[in-house]
C-alpha positions in Angstrom: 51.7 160.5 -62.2 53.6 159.6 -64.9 58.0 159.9 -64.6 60.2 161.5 -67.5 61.5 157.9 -67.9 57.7 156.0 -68.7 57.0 159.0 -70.7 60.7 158.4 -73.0 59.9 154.4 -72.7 56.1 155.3 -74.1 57.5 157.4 -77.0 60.0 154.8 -78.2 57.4 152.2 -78.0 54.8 154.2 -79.7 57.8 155.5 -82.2 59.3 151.9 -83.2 55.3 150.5 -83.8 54.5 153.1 -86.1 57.8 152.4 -88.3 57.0 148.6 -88.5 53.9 149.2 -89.2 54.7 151.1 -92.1 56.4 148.2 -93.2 54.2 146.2 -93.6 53.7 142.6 -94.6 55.4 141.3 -97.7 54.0 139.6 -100.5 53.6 135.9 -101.2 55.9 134.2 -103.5 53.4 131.8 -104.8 50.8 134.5 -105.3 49.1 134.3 -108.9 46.4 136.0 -111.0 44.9 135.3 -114.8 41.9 136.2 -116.7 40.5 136.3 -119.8 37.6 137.8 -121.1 36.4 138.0 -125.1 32.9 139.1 -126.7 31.6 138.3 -130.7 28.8 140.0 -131.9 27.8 138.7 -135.3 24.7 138.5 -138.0 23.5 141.9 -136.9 20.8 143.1 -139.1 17.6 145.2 -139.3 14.8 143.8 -140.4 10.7 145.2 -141.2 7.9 144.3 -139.2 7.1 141.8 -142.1 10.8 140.0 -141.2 12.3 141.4 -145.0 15.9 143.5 -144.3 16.2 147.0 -144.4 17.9 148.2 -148.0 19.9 151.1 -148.6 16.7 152.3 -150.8 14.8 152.4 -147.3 17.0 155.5 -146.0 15.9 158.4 -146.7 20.1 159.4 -144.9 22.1 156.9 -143.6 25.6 157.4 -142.0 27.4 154.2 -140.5 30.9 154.4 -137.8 33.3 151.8 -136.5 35.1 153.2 -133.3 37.9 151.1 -131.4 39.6 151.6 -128.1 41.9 149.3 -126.3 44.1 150.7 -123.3 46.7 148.7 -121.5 48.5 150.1 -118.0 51.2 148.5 -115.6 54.2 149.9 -113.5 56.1 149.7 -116.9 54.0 152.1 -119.1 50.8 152.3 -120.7 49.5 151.9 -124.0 46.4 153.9 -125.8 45.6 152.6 -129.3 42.1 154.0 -131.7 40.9 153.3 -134.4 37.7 154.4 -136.4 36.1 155.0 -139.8 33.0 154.2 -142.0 31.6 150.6 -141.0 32.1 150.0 -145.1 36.1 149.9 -144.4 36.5 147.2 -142.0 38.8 148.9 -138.8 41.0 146.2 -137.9 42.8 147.4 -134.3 46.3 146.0 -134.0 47.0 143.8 -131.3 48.6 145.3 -128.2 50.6 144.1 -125.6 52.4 145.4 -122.5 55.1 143.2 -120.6 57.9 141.3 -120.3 56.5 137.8 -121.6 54.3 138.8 -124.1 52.3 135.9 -126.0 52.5 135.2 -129.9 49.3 135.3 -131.2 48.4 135.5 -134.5 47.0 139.0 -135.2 42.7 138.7 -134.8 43.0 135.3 -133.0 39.9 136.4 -130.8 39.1 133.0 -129.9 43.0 131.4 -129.7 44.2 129.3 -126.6 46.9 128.1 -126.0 50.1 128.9 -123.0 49.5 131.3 -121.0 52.6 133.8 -120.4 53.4 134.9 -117.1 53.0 138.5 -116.9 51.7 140.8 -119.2 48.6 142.6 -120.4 46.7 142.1 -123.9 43.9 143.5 -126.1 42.7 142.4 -129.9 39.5 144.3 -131.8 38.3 143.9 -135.4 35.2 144.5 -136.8 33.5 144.5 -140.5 30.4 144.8 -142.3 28.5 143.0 -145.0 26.2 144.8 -147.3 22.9 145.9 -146.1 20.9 142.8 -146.3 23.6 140.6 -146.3 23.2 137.6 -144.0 26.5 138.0 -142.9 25.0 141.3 -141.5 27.7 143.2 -139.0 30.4 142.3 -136.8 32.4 143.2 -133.8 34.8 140.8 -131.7 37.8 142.1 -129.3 39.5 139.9 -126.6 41.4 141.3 -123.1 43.8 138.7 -121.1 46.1 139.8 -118.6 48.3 137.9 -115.9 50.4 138.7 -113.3 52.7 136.7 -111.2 54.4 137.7 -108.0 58.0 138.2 -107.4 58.9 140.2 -110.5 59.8 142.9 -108.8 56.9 145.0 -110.5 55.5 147.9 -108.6 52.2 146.4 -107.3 51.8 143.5 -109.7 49.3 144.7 -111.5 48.1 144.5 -115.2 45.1 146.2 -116.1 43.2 145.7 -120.1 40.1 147.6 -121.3 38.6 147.6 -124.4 35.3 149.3 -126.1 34.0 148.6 -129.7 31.1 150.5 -131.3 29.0 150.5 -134.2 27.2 154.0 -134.9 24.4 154.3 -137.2 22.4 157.9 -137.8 19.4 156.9 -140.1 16.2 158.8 -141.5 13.4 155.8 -142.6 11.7 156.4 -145.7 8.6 155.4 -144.5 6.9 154.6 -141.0 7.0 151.5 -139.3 8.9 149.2 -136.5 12.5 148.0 -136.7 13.4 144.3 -135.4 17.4 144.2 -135.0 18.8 140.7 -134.9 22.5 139.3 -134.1 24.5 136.5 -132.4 26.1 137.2 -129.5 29.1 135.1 -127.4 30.7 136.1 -124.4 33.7 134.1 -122.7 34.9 134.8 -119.3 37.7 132.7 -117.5 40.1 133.3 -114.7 42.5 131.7 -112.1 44.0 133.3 -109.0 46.0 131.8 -105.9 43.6 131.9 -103.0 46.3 134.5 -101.2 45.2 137.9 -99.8 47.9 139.8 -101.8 46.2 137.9 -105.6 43.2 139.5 -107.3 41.6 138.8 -110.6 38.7 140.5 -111.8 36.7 140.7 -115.6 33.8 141.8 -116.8 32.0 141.7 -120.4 29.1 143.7 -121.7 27.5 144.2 -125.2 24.6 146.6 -125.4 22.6 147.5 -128.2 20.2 150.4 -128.4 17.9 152.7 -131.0 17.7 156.3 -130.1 15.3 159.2 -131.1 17.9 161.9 -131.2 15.3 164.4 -131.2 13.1 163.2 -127.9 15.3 160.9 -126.7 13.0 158.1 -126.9 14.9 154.8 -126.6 14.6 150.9 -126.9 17.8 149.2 -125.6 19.2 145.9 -125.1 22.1 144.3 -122.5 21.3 140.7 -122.6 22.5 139.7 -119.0 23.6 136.1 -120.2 26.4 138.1 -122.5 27.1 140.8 -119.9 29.6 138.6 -117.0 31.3 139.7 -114.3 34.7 137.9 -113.7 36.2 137.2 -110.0 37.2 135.0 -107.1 33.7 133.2 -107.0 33.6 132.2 -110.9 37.3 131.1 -111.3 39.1 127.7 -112.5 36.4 127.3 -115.6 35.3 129.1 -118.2 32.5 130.7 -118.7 30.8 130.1 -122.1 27.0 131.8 -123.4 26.0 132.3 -126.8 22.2 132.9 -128.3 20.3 134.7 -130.8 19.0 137.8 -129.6 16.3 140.7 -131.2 15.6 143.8 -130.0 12.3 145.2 -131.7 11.2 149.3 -131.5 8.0 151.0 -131.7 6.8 153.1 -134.2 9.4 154.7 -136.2 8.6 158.0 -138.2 9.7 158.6 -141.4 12.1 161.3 -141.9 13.1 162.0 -138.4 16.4 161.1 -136.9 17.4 158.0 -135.0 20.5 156.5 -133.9 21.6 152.7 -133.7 24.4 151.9 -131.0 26.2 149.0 -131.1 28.8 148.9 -127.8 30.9 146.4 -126.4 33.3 146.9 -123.4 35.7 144.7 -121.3 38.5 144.5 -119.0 40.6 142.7 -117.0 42.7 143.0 -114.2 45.8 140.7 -112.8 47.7 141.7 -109.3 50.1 139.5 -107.6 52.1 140.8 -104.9 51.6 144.3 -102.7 54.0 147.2 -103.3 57.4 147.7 -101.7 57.4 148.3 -98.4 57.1 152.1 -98.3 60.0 154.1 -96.4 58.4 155.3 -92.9 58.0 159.1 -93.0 60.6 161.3 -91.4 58.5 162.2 -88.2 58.1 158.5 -87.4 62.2 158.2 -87.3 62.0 162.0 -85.3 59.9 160.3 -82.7 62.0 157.8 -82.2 64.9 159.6 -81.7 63.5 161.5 -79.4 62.4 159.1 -77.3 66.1 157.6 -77.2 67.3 161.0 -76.4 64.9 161.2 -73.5 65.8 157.9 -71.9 69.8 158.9 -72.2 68.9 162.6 -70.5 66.9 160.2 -67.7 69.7 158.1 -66.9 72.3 160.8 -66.6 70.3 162.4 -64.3 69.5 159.4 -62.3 72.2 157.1 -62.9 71.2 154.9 -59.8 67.2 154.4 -60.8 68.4 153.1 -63.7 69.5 150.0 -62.5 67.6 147.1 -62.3 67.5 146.4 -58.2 67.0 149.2 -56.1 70.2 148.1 -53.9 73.9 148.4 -53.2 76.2 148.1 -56.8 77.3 144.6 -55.5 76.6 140.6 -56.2 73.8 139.8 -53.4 74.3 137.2 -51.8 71.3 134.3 -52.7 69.8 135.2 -48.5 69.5 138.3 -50.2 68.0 137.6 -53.5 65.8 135.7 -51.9 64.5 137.9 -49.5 64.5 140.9 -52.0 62.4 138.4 -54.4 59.8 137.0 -51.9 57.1 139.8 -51.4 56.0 139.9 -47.6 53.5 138.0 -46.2 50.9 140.1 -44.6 50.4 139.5 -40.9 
C-alpha cells in the first residue's frame, strides 16, 4: 500500500516531468532553409483544326481577364497584393517582399540569380498579351523565393510565399469546329535545407490549362506533370529545370454557345529554421508541483525520524556498525 510520503515523492516527480517537458528542446543554431520556385508560360495561342490562329472575326463574343495574387506571411506580418484587368492592358504585380534582408531585384527579374539574403519571403507576377494571332501569343511568369535562418529570434522561423496567375477567356465561336491551344511552358524548382530536424523547405509549381462548356460542363484540361514539381528534402542542392511545347486540342466546339478558356498558375514556398520559444508550462503543471513539495514538508513534520536516511540512533556509527547495518544477512 502506498505511504503519504511515495505518494508526495510520485507527484513531484510526475509534476517536475511535465514542466520540462513543456520545455522542450531548443533549436539548432546552424539550422537553414531556402527555396525557390518560378513558372513561364509563353506563345499561348489558339489555333483551327487546319493549324491557322483564331482571329478576333472568329468570335461571335469574346471577353479576356488577367488576375494576380501573391501573399507573403511570417511572425512579422503578412502581405496580400491583387491585381487584375482586361488581358489587352498588361497587369504587371509589384514585387513584394516581407523581412529583414530583403533582396534587390530589379522589378520582373523572374528568371534573376544571384545572393541569396538570409531571411525573408518574396513574390514577382507579370503578364501581357499580344494580338490575337500574334506569334508572340500570351504570357504569364511569377517567381516565389523564401529563406529562413535560425537564431533570429523569429517566432517559428518560418517564411511562407504563394502566388496564382490566371488568364480568363469567355468566348462564343462563330462557327463549329475543334480548338488546338498551343504555348511554352518552364518550371524551375530549387532548394537547400540543413539536414536538422528543426529545418524544412518545401515548393511546389503547377500550370494548368483547361476549356470549359459553361453550359454542360464539358471539359478538356491540361497539367503537364513535367511543369507541375513538388519541392522538398529529397530534390534539394540542384535545380530543377523542364521546359517543352505543349497543345491541348478539344472536341467539337458549337457555334454560338459559351465556353471558357482557363489559364492558371500557382506556387509557393516555404522556409522554417528553428522551433518556437519554449512555451511557459501551464499553471496546473506549477500547482502540481507545489503540492507535491507541500506534501513531503506535512510528511516530515509528522514523522520527523522516518525521514532520515538510516533507520537508527541520531549518531556517527561506528564502521562495526555500518558494516553490519550494510551487509544483508546471510540466510542459514
Amino acid at each position: 500500500m502506498p505511504t503519504p510520503r511515495n505518494i508526495a515523492w510520485s507527484i513531484v516527480a510526475l509534476s517536475w516531468i511535465t514542466v520540462t517537458l513543456a520545455a522542450g528542446p531548443h533549436a539548432r543554431a546552424d539550422a537553414f532553409a531556402y527555396g525557390h520556385v518560378w513558372a513561364d508560360l509563353s506563345a499561348l495561342q489558339m489555333r483551327h483544326a487546319d493549324g491557322t490562329p483564331f482571329m478576333a472575326g472568329d468570335f461571335a463574343s469574346l471577353t479576356q481577364e488577367y488576375r494576380a495574387e501573391s501573399h507573403l506571411s511570417s511572425g512579422l506580418g503578412r502581405i496580400l497584393n491583387q491585381a487584375s484587368g482586361p488581358s489587352s492592358t498588361p497587369v504587371d504585380l509589384a514585387q513584394s517582399c516581407l523581412g529583414p534582408t530583403c533582396p534587390r531585384w530589379p522589378e520582373n527579374a523572374i528568371d534573376a540569380w544571384g545572393a541569396v539574403p538570409l531571411v525573408f519571403t518574396y513574390a514577382d507576377q507579370q503578364m501581357a498579351a499580344a494580338p490575337l494571332g500574334d506569334p508572340a501569343g500570351y504570357r504569364l511568369r511569377q517567381r516565389n523565393k523564401a529563406a529562413s535562418l535560425d537564431g533570429i529570434g523569429e517566432p517559428w522561423g518560418t517564411w511562407q510565399s504563394n502566388a496564382q496567375s490566371q488568364l480568363s477567356m469567355e468566348f462564343r465561336p462563330v462557327s463549329s469546329g475543334s480548338m488546338t491551344v498551343s504555348f511554352v511552358g518552364t518550371s524551375l524548382a530549387f532548394g537547400m535545407q540543413s539536414f536538422t530536424d528543426d529545418a524544412l523547405m518545401l515548393g511546389y509549381v503547377a500550370t494548368t490549362v483547361e476549356i470549359i462548356h459553361v453550359d454542360s460542363g464539358e471539359r478538356w484540361a491540361l497539367a503537364p506533370a513535367a511543369l507541375n514539381i513538388q519541392l522538398g528534402r529529397a530534390n534539394t542542392d540542384f535545380p530543377d529545370w523542364r521546359e517543352d511545347s505543349y497543345t491541348l486540342t478539344t472536341g467539337e466546339l458549337d457555334a454560338n454557345d459559351l465556353y471558357r478558356l482557363n489559364v492558371t498558375m500557382t506556387s509557393e514556398m516555404l522556409a522554417s529554421a528553428g522551433t518556437v520559444a519554449p512555451p511557459v508550462p501551464e499553471p496546473a503543471s506549477y500547482a502540481l508541483y507545489a503540492i507535491g513539495l507541500l506534501g513531503l514538508n506535512w510528511y516530515r513534520r509528522r514523522h520527523p525520524r522516518s525521514s532520515l536516511r538510516y533507520p537508527v540512533e541520531n549518531r556517527v556509527m561506528n564502521s562495526r556498525e555500518h558494516h553490519r547495518y550494510l551487509t544483508p544477512a546471510l540466510p542459514r
